[in-house]
N, C-alpha and C positions, 0 to 999 in steps of 0.2 A: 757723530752720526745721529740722525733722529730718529723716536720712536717709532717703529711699525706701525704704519695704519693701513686698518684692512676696511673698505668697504660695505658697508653693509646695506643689502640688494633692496632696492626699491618694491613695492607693492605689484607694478608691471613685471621686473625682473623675475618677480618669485611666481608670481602666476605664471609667466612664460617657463622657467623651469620647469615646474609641475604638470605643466598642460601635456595631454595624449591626444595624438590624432592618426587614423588609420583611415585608407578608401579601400572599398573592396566590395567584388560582388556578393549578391545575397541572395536567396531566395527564402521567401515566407512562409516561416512554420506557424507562427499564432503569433493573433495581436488581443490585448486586453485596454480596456477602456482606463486611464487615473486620471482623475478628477474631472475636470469639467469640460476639458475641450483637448489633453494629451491622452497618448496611448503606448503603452510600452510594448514594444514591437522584439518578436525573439524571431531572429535570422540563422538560417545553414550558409556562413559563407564559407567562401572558397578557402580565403589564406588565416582566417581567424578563428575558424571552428564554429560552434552553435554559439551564439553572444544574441545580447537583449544591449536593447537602449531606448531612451526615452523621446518621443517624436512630438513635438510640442505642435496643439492641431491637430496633432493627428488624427482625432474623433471628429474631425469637421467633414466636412463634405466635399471640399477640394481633395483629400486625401484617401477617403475612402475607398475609392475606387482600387488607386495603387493598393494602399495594404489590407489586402486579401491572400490569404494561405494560397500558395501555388506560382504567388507570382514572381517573377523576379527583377532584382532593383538595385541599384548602386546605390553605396549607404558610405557616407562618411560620417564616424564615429569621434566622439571627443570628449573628453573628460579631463576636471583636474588630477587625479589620481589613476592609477592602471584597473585597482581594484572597484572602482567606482561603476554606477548602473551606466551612466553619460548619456550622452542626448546623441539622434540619430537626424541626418541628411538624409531625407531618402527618394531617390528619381526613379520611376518605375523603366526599366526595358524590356521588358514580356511578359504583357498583363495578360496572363491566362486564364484566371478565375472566373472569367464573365461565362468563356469556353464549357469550362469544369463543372462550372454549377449547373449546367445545361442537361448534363448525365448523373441518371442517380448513383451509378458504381460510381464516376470520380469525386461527388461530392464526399464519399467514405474514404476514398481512396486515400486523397490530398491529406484527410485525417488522418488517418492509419499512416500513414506515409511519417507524417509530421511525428506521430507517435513515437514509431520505432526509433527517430533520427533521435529524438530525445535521452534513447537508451545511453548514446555518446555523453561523454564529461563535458559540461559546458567550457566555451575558450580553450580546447583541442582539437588542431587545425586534421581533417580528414576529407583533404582534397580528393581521393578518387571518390569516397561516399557523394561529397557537392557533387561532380561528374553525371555522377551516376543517376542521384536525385533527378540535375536538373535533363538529361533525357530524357529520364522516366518519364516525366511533363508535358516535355512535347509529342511524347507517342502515346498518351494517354487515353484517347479516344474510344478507342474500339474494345468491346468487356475482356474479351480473352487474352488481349495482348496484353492490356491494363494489368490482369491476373497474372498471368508469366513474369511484368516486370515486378511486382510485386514479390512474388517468391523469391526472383535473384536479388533483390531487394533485400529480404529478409537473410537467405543466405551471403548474402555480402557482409550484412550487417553482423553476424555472428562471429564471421570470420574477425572482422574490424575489433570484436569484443576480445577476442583471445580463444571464441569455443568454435570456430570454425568446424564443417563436417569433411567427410574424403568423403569424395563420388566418384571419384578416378581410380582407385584397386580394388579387390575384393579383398576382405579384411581377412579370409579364412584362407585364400589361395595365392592373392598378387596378382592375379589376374584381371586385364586392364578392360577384356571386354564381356557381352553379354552379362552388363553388370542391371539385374531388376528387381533388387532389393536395396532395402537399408536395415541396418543392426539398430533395435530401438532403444540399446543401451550404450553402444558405442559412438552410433552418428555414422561408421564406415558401411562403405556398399558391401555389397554379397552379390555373388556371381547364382545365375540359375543354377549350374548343376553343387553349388557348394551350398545354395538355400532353401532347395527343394525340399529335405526332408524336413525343414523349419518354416516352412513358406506361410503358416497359420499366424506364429507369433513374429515375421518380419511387413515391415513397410513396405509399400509396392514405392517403386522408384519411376515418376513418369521419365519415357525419352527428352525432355524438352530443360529436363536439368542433368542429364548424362553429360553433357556434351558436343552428345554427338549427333543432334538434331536441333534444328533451329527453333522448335515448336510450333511450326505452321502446318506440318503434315499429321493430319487427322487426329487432329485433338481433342479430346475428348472433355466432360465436363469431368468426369473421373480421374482424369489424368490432374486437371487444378488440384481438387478434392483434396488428392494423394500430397499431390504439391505443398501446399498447404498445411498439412498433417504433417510432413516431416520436418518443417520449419518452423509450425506452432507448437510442435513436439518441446524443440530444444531449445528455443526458445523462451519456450516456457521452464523447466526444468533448469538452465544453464545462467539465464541470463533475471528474469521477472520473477520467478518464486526467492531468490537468496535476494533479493529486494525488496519482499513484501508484496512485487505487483502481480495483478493479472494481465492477460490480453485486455485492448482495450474495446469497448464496444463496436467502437468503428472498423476494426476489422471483423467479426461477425456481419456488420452492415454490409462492409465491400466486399464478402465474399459471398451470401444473399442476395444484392442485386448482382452481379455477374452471375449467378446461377440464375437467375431468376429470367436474365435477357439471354443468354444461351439457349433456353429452353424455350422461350417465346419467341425463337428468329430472330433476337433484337427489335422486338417491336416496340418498346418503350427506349430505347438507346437515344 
């Protein structure tokens, strides 16, 4: 019998081994300019999680349009390695940016937005967050509503992290309703008559993250305010200080222009 002979893979064969390829949808968190005429583009997709890849052109002027924060796009990704930056396809199908930039809350918004999403470990697939994201987007228009998705935003996003809050019991009683506080140490609601005699050092809890109001009935700019504070709270504390970060500017931004067109009837919206 004759020697064993084994093959050995041609130049095509071993690249074809190597090679990754995924499609999936995307929506755009930030793009940055390399070199002269590429742009590395970092995506919230659906089945891949927050991933970056490299979009050759992409700084030209055909492309600019599509890669704009907000929009969303079909991206097929490929690389010789899994670990590698790789080069991005990318087809826009709801270019909302043009929309977005037209409002000065979403122009913060889309940032802040992109911000938080970033909180996520990059290539960790968190399909309800994309979901959630790309709604947010399409109902972005109008300040207040903008503001509302924003908190359940932030709230979702906490959960996603491991520090999620209860707004469904009172933490002192179990008591599932007239819940209009929040504990600033534990994150759990507090029922009126269990937070009354504390009501100085607890959060005010708007209706519109109970549950049990959709937040369209008489909302206030106080009621965000609050919103806001309970989410930039633990946020802060649970998630961006044991990291080194702070809030980022853009959320200060989006929550000044939303107060700002609240208060003016929306007359700059």
């Amino acid at each position: 019998m004759g020697a064993l002979r084994f093959a050995h893979p041609t130049s095509f064969q071993l690249r074809y081994t190597l090679s990754m390829e995924w499609t999936d949808d995307g929506i755009i968190l930030g793009v940055r300019r390399h070199g002269e005429s590429s742009a590395i583009v970092e995506l919230m997709t659906r089945g891949h999680g927050r991933h970056l890849g490299l979009v050759r052109g992409g700084a030209g002027a055909r492309m600019r349009p599509v890669l704009q924060p907000g929009n969303s796009v079909q991206a097929i990704w490929r690389a010789r390695l899994d670990e590698q930056l790789g080069y991005y396809l990318i087809d826009g199908t709801k270019l909302r940016a043009a929309t977005l930039l037209g409002a000065s809350h979403a122009v913060y918004g889309v940032t802040h937005l992109a911000a938080v999403a970033r909180l996520l470990p990059e290539r960790d697939p968190h399909e309800d967050i994309f979901a959630m994201l790309e709604y947010i987007l399409d109902d972005f228009d109008h300040p207040a509503v903008a503001a509302i998705h924003a908190i359940r935003f932030e709230l979702a996003m906490l959960t996603e992290l491991g520090v999620g809050l209860d707004l469904e019991n009172c933490a002192a009683t179990g008591a599932t309703t007239d819940l209009i506080y929040v504990s600033p140490k534990s994150g759990n609601a507090v029922s009126r008559a269990a937070g009354e005699p504390w009501r100085d050092r607890l959060l005010r809890l708007p209706s519109f993250m109970r549950g049990d109001d959709d937040g369209d009935n008489d909302l206030s700019g106080r009621d965000l305010q609050d919103g806001f504070a309970i989410t930039g709270r633990f946020l802060l504390r649970n998630v961006l200080e044991p990291r080194g970060q702070r809030h980022s500017d853009a959320r200060a931004g989006f929550i000044g222009a939303v107060m700002r067109q609240l208060q003016g009837g929306m007359s700059d919206a």
